[in-house]
N, C-alpha and C positions, 0 to 999 in steps of 0.2 A: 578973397575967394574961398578959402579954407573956412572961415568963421561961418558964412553963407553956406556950406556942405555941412558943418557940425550942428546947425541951428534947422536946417531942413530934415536933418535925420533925426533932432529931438524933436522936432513938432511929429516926426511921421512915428516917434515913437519905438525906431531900430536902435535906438541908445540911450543909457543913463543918464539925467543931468550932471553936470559935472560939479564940484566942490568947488566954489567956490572961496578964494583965501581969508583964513579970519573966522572961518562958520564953526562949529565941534562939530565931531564925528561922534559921539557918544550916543548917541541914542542906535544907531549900528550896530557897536562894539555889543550893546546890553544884549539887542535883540538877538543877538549866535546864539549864548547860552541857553534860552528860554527857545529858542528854535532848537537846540537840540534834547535837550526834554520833553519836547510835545512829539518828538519824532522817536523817543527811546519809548514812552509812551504808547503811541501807535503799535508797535512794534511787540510790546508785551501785551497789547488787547490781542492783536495778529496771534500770538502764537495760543493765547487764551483759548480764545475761540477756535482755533485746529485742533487744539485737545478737546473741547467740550465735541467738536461734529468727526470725531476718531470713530469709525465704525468699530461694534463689537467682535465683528469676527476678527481683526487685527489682532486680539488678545491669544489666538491661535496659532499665527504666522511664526511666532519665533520658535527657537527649539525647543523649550520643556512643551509649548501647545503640540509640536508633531507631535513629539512621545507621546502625548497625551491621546491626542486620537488612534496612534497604531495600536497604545494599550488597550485605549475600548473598543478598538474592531477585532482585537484577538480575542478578549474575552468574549465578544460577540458570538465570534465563530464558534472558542468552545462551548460555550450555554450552549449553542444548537446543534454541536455536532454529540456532546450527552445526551440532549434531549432527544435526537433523533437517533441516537442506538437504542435508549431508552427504549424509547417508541418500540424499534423494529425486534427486540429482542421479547416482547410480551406476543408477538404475531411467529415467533421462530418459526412455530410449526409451517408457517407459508412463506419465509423469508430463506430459511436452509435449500426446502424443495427447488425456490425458484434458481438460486444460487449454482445450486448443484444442477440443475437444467440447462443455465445458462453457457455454465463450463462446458460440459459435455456439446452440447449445440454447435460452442465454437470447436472444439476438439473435431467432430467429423463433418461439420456448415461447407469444408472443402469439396469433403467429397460426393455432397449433396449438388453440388455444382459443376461438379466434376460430370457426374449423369447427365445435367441436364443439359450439359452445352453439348453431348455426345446427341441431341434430340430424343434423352428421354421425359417424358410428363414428368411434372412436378412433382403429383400426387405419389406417382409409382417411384420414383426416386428416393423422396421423403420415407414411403417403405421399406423400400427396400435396406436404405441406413440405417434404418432404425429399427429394424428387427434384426440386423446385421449387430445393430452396436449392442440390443438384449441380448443376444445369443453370446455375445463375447463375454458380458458382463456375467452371466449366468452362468457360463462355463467357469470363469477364472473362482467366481464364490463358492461354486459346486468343488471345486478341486481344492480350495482351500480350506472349506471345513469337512471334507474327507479323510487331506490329509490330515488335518489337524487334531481332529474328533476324540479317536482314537487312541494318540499319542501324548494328548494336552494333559494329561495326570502324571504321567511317567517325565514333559519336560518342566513341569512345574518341583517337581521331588529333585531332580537332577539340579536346577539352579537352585535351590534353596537348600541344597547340599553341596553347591559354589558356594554360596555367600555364607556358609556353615567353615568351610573350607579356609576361605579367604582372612575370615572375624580371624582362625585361629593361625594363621601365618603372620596376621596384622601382630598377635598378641604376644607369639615367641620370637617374633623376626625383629631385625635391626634396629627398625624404627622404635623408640618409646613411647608405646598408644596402649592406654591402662582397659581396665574393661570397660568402666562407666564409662570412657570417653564410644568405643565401642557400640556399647546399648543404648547412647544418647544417638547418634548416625543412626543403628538397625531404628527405632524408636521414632525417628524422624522420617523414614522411607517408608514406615508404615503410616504414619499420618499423612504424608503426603497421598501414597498410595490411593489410601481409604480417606479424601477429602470428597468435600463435597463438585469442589470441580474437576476432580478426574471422574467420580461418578456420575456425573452429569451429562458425558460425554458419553459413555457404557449401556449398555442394554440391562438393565436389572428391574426388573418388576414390571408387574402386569401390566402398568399404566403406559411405561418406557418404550414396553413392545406395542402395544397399539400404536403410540405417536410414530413410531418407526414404520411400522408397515402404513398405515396411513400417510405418513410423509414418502415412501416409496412411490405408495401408487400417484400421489400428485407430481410428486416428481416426474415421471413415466408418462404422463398426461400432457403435463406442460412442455415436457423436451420434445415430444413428440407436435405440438405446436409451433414452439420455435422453430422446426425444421420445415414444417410444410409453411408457416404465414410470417417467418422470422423477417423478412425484407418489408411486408405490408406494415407488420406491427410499427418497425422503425420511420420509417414513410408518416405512419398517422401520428406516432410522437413528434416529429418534426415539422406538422404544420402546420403551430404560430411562430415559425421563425423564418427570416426571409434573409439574404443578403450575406455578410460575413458573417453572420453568427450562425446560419444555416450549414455555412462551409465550413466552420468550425467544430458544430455538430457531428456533420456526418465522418470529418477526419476524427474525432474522438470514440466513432462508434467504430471506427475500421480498426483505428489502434488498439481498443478495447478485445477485438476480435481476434488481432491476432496475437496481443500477448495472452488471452486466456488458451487458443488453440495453439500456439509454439508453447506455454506451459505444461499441457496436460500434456502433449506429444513427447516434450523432452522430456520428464518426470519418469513417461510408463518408459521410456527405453532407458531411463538412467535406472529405475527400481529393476528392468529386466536384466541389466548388463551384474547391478550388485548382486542380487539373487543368484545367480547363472557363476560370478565369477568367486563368492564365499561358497555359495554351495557347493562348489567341486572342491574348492582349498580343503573343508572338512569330511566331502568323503574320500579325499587321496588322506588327509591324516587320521580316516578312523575316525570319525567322531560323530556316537550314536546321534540318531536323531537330526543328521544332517537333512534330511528333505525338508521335514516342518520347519527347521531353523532358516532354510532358504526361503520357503514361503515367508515367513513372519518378518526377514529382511524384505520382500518384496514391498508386504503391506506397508513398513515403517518409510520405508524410502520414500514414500510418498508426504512424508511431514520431511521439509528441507531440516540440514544443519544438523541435527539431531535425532531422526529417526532411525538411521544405518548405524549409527555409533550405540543406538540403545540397542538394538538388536545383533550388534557385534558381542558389545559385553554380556548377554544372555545366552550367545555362541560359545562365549571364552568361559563362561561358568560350566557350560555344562562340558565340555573341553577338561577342564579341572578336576572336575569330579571322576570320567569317567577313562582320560589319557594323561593327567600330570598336569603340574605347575609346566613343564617346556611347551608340551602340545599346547599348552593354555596362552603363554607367551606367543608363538606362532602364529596362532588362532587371530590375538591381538593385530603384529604387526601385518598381517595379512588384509583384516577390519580399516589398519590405518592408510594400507596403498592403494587399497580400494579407492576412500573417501579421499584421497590425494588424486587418486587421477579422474576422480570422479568431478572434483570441483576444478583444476587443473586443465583439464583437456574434453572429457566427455560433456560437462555439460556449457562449457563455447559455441561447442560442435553443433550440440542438438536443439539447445534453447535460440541463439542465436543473441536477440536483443528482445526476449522474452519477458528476461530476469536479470534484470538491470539495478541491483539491489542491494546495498553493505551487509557484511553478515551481520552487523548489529541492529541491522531497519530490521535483516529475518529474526534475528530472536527476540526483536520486542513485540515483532510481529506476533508471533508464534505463541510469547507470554499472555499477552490482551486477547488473543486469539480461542486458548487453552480456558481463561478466567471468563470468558463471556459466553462459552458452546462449548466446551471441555473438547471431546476429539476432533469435534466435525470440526468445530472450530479453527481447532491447530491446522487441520488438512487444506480449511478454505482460505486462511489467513494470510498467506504467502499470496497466493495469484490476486486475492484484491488487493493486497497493498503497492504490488509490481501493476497493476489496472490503474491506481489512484495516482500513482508518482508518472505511468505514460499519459493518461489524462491531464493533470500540471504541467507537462512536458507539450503536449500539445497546445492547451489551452493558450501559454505564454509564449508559443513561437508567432517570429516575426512576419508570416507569412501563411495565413489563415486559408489561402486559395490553392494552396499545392493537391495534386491530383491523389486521391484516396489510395494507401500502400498495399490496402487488402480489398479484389475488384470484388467480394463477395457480392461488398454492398451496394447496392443498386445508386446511382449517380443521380445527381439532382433534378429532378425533371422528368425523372425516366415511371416508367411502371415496371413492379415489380412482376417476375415471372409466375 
């Protein structure tokens, strides 16, 4: 019965023949060998051919390929972020104006809004700010080259009869500082002085002052734009974009807005608070010349990090000259509690998250700043660079829909007033 089931299942094919006793096995044994060769075989054409159809972009995938591409996308960026200052810096004469429009706009765009939710016209609004903001701007120049006019000969002789002063305290005092080392420093500050990029920034020659007053009146022209069609303008730059990128947009024009107007705001009350608080310290000690010196702090305070410090030691020169080495020291530490409670307390206070900024982003700032526009430059250098780092800041947040921080700007969908 058994033989009859193993002989049914080899006809049907479910099993082997069996070996019978007496046969060789040898032609079996051979065929392993040469079965596994045709199979090692297979197996290296197999991997042949996955290399031959390896797409080329795989050559990118591992790590020297990333490098490879972040390298050429930084270079990328900076080819075109030269070529476009390049660009914008052959056009200054209509890149400063518009700049300086744009600051100012956000600087009083509040209070422009402020009218008009109160039900005044737009039109009469926009007037009225802005003959409000000439009037201020024209008084504050008006009293600074009044004061200054006048007295700018007498504090030029007085510092240069500091730094007369100082050369010769350097050269019988403690310190061992020979002369040549001396006249190599004075020698250096005059080169510096008389470069070509601090006079680039200066009003010297005929051609200097046309650009100047011609960039005034454009300026004057366009701020005065901003203010009446600033919401329109933005509305028609923003419509080829629809969706998140639109949301994205309009949160980078609000941020924009408000760190340019919490800059200018917190600036003028940080330059009123130093002017106000040096210029009394030197007329409680006596020290000619205190008004114009408080102005000239005003003006400086508005270049961060460095403007109030140069206009201290110009204080402490003429301090030297006309009250002593102590009053001169005075002068100093007074200059340095200033600029301590100034960066310390007052401007948390007043800027808020305006100027979100290392002091070393400000002085590279203020460097590239100085080298590309000499003054205007230094002045405007700081608030774009605090505009550029909240734009980054905005750009990369996780949440492109969050409701706009400053309502100046008119909401998506809406018409502007």
């Amino acid at each position: 019965m058994a033989r009859s089931t193993r002989l049914t299942e080899h006809e049907l094919g479910n099993e082997p023949p069996q070996q019978k006793p007496g046969t060789e096995a040898v032609p079996a044994a051979e065929g392993a060998p040469r079965q596994g060769q045709a199979l090692g075989k297979a197996a290296l054409q197999r991997g042949a051919k996955q290399r031959e159809t390896k797409p080329a972009g795989a050559l990118w995938a591992d790590g020297l390929g990333r490098v490879g591409i972040r390298s050429a996308q930084i270079l990328l960026i900076l080819t075109v972020a030269v070529v476009s200052v390049y660009a914008l810096m052959q056009i200054k004469l209509l890149v400063i104006p518009v700049l300086i429009a744009l600051i100012l706009a956000a600087a009083i765009g509040p209070f422009v809004n402020m009218l008009r939710r109160r039900g005044m016209r737009g039109g009469l609004a926009t007037g009225i700010a802005f003959i409000g903001l000439l009037l201020v701007l024209g008084g504050v120049f008006t009293v600074i080259y009044f004061s200054i006019r006048n007295q700018w000969g007498e504090l030029a002789a007085q510092a240069s009869s500091g730094l007369d002063e100082l050369e010769n305290f350097l050269r019988t005092g403690p310190i061992p500082i020979d002369q040549e080392q001396l006249e190599q420093a004075r020698q250096g500050l005059i080169e510096f002085a008389t470069s070509s990029q601090v006079r680039s920034g200066a009003i010297t020659g005929l051609s200097v002052v046309t650009e100047f007053i011609a960039g005034t009146l454009l300026m004057v022209v366009i701020l005065f734009f901003f203010l009446k069609d600033g919401a329109k303008i933005w509305n028609f730059l923003l419509r080829p974009f629809t969706g998140q990128r639109e949301a994205k947009l309009r949160r980078v024009g609000s941020r924009t807005l408000e760190v340019l107007g919490g800059y200018v705001r917190g600036t003028a009350i940080v330059a009123l608070v130093d002017a106000v608080a040096i210029g009394a310290a030197l007329l409680i000690l006596q020290v000619p010349l205190a008004f114009p010196l408080a102005i000239i702090v005003f003006i400086t305070a508005f270049i961060p990090l460095v403007g109030a410090t140069v206009a201290g030691i110009l204080a402490a020169l003429v301090a030297l000259v006309a009250n002593g080495p102590v009053v001169a020291l005075i002068v100093v530490a007074v200059v340095v509690a200033v600029n301590q409670l100034e960066g310390d307390l007052l401007q948390p206070i007043v800027m808020g998250n305006a100027l979100q900024l290392h002091a070393l982003v400000i002085l590279m700032a203020l460097t590239a700043g100085t080298i590309l526009a000499g003054i205007v430059g230094a002045v405007l250098s700081v608030p774009l660079a605090a505009v550029i780092w909240a734009i980054i800041q905005v750009w990369t947040a996780e949440d492109p829909n969050l409701q706009d921080m400053n309502p100046d700007l008119p909401a998506a969908g809406t018409k502007p007033i």
